[in-house]
C-alpha positions in Angstrom: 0.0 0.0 0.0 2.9 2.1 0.7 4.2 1.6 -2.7 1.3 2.4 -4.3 0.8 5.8 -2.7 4.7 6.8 -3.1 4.2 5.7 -7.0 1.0 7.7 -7.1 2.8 10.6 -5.6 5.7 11.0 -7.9 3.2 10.0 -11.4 1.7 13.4 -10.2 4.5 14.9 -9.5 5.5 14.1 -12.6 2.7 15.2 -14.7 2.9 18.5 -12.6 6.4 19.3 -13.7 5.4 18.6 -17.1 2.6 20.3 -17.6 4.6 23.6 -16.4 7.1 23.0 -18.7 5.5 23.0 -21.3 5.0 26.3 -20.9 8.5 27.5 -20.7 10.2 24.5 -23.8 12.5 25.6 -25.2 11.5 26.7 -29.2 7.9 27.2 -27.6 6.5 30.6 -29.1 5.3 33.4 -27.1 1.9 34.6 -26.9 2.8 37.9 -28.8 4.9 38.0 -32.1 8.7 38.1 -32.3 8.9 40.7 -34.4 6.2 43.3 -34.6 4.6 44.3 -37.6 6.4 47.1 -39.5 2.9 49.2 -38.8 2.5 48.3 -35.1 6.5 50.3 -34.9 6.5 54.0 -32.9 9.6 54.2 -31.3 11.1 57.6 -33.0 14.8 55.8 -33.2 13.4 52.6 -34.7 11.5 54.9 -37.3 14.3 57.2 -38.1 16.6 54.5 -38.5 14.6 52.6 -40.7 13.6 55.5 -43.1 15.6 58.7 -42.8 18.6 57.9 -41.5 20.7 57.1 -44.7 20.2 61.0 -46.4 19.3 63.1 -42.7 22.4 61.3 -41.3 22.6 58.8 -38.7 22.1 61.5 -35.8 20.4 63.8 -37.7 23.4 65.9 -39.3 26.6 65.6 -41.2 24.0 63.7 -44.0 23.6 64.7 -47.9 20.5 66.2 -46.9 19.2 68.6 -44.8 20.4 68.6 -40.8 17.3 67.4 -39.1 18.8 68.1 -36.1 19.0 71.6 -36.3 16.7 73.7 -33.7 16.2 76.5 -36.3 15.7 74.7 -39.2 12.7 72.9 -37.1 11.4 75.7 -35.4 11.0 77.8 -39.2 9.5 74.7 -40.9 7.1 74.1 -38.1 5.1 71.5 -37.4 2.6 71.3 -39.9 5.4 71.2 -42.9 7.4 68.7 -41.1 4.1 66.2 -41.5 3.5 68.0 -45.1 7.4 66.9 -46.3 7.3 63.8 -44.4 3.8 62.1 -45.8 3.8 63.5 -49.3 7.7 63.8 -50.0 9.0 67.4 -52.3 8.5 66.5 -55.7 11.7 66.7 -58.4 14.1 66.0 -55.3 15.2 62.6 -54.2 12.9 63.6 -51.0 10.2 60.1 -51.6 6.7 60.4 -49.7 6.4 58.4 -46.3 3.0 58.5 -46.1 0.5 55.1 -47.2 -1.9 57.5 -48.8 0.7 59.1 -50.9 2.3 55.7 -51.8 5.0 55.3 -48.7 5.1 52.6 -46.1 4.2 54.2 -43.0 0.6 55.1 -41.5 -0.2 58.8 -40.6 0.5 58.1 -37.0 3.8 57.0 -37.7 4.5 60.0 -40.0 3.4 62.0 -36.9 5.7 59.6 -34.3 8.8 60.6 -36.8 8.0 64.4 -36.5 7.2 64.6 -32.6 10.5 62.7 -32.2 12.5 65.0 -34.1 10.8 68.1 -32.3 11.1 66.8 -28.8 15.2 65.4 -29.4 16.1 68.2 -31.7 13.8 71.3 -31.3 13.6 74.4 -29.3 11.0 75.9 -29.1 13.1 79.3 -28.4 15.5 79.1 -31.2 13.8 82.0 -33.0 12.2 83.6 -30.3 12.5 87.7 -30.4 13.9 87.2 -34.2 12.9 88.4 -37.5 13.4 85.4 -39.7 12.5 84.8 -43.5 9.9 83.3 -44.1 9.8 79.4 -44.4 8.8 79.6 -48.1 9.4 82.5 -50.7 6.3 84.7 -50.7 7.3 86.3 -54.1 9.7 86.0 -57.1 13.4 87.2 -56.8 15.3 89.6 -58.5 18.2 88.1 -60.3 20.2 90.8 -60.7 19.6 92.3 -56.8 19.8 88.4 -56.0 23.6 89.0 -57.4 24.9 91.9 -55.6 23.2 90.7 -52.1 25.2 87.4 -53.2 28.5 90.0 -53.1 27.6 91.3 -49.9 26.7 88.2 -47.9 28.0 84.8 -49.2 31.3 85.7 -51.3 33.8 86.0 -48.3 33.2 82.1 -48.4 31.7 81.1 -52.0 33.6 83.6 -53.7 32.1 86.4 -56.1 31.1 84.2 -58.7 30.0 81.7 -56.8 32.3 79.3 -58.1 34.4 79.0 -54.8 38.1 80.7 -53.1 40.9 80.0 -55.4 44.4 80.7 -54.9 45.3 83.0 -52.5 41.8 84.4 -52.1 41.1 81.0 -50.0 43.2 82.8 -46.8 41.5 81.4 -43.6 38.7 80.3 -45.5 38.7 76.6 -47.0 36.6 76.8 -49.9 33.1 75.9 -50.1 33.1 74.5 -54.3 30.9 76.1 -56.7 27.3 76.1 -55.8 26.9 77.6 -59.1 27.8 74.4 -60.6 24.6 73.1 -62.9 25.4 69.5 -61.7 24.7 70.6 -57.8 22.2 72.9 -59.2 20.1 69.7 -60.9 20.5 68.2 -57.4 18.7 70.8 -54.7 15.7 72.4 -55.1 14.7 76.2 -54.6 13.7 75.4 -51.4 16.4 74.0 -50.2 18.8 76.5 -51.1 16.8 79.1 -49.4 16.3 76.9 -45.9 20.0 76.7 -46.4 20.4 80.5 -46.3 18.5 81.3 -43.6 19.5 78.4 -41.3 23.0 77.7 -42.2 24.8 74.7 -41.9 25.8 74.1 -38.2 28.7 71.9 -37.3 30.1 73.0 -41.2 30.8 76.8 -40.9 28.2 78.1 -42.3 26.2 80.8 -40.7 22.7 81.1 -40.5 20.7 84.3 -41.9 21.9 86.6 -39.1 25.7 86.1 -39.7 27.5 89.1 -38.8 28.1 91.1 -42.1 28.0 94.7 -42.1 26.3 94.0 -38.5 23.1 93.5 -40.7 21.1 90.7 -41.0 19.7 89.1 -44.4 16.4 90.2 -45.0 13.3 87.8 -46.4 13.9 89.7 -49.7 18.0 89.2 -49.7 17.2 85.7 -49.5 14.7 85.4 -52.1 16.8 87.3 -55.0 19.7 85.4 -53.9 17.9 82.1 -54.9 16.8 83.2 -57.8 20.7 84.2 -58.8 21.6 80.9 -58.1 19.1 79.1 -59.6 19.3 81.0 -62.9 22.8 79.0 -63.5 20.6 76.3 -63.9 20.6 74.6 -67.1 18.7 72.1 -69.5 21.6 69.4 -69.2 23.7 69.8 -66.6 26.5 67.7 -66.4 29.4 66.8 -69.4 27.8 67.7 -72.5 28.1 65.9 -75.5 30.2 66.9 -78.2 28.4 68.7 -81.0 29.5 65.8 -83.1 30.3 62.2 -82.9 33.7 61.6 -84.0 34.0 59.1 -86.9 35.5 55.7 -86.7 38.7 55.2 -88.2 39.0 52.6 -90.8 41.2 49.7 -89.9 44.0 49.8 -92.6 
């Protein structure tokens, strides 16, 4: 009788143990998925990793495109553009749309995740306060040849008078900036982005924003605006190597 009851008591001691490990075997899946759907993802780092990181730059900066993490560049956008740029993209630039409705890969509250993580890591909201900055967008049409001599006044100490860059001994403290007259770089920015890149400068890269100290006076909205339109009007049809106006003719072996 003994037997039986010390068999009984370790057949259910038995079945107890296995039943709970069941629950914990090894190669057993968990209740919730491994890896979540790419539409169930908020986390800010996980969505700026995934789809900005590559042009914005890994931290936001030092990428071929815009510095993200830039207070003033966020704070003159604003919110609403952030989403705007973000969803639908900036057609004729390499800047795609994010946005499902507009034929991207993430849902509107993810679009709105990216931009209230950029704010709240990168923003100020004090980084224009008490200033009179240009407007966001142009809010009329530039004067090319006023766009030219504003160019002389504020940006040739760096890009030279041309545009075209220091040469030579002109260079002095200053290492030079390249053309950004240059059709090729032309074909590869937008209007827009040559004016955010006035007024906000490039930080970390020596460039100044809109208030850098020249003649202790600050660009105005209307400096800014002829000044693109000088720069864009190096644009061209073709940029890049032309072709040669004719194709040289095969010689004849002999």
């Amino acid at each position: 009788m003994k037997v039986q009851t010390l068999l009984s008591c370790v057949v259910v001691s038995l079945l107890t143990f296995a039943s709970f490990g069941c629950n914990s075997a090894p190669g057993r899946p968990k209740a919730e998925p491994e890896v979540p759907r790419p539409e169930e993802i908020h986390d800010f780092a996980t969505l700026y990793k995934q789809n900005c990181a590559a042009c914005h730059g890994e931290n936001g900066k030092q990428g071929i495109a815009t510095s993200l993490a830039n207070p003033e560049y966020l704070a003159l956008a604003g919110e609403d553009t952030l989403i705007r740029i973000t969803a639908k993209g900036i057609p004729g630039t390499l800047m795609p749309p994010f946005a499902q409705s507009a034929g991207g890969m993430l849902t509107d509250q993810q679009v709105h995740d990216l931009v209230d993580g950029m704010i709240r890591q990168w923003g100020n909201s004090q980084a224009l306060a008490g200033q009179s900055a240009p407007s966001y967008a142009a809010t009329g049409t530039g004067d090319v040849q006023q766009g030219q001599q504003s160019f002389t006044t504020y940006c040739a100490s760096c890009h030279g008078p041309d545009g075209t860059g220091l040469k030579g001994k002109n260079v002095g403290a200053n290492a030079s900036r390249g053309s950004i007259v240059d059709p090729s770089y032309l074909a590869l920015v937008s209007d827009q982005n040559l004016r955010t890149t006035a007024i906000v400068g490039l930080p970390g890269q020596g460039m100044p924003d809109w208030r850098g100290d020249v003649l202790s006076h600050a660009m105005t909205d209307k400096d800014v605006t002829d000044i693109v339109a000088w720069l864009a009007s190096h644009r061209t049809q073709f940029p890049g190597q032309q072709y040669p106006a004719t194709a040289p003719t095969a010689q004849q072996p002999q």
